[in-house]
N, C-alpha and C positions, 0 to 999 in steps of 0.2 A: 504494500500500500504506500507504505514513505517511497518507496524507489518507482512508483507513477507519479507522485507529486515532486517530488526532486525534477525529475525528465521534462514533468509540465513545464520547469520554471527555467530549466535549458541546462541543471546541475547534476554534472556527472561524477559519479559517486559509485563505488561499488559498494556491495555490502560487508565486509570487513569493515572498513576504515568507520563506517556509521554505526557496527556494531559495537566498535573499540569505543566510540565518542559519546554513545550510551553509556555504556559502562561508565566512562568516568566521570556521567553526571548522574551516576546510580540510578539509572532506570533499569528495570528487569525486561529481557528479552527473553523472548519462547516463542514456539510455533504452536497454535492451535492444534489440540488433539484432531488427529482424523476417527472421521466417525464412515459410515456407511449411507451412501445414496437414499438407499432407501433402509427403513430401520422393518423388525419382522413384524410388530404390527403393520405398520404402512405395506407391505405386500400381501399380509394376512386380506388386510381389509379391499386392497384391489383384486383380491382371488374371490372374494364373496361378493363384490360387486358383478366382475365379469361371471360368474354362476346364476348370479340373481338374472340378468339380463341376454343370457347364452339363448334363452329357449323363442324370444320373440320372433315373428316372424317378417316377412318384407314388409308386408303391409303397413305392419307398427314403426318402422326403421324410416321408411317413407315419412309419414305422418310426423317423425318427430327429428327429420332432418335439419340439420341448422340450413343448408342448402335453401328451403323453398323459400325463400322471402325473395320479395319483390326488387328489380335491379337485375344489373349484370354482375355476375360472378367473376372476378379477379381472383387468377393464380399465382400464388406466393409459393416459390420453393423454398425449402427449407422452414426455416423460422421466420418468425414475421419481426421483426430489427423497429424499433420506436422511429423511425428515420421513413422506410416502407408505410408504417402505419400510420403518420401522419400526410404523408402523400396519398394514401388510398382515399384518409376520406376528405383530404384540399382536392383532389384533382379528379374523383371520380364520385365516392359516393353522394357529395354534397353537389355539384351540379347536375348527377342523376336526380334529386330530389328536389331540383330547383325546377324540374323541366316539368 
């Protein structure tokens, strides 16, 4: 985190030399323990979801599409980036809605 805000500001800096200069104004450095993605409730509870909804049929899948609303559908691959999502709806959903 220090070593993106250093680079913001154009100061290069490896991490030794910052880790030394902690120390000597006695701050404690450590790394965050790693944990797991996903923890075994959080998979427990996405296995009893996908069970709960395994047995619907098209009909219901249909009906409860995020898809059917009104507009043109825009394809994003990947992830959709804050930069993407704000272009989507400056440059398309809000003059689709304006028309």
């Amino acid at each position: 985190m220090i070593k993106f805000q250093l680079q913001d500001i154009n100061v290069n800096a490896s991490g030794r030399p910052v880790r030394r200069k902690f120390k000597d104004f006695n701050f404690k450095t450590c790394r965050p323990a790693r944990k797991p993605m996903l923890t075994p409730a959080m998979k427990t509870n996405r296995l009893n979801w996908a069970k709960r909804w395994r047995d619907k049929d098209v009909d219901f899948w249909r009906s409860s599409s995020a898809a059917r609303v009104p507009g043109r559908l825009d394809v994003v691959k990947g992830m959709m980036r804050q930069d993407q999502h704000k272009d989507v709806l400056q440059n398309r959903l809000i003059p689709q809605l304006e028309e």
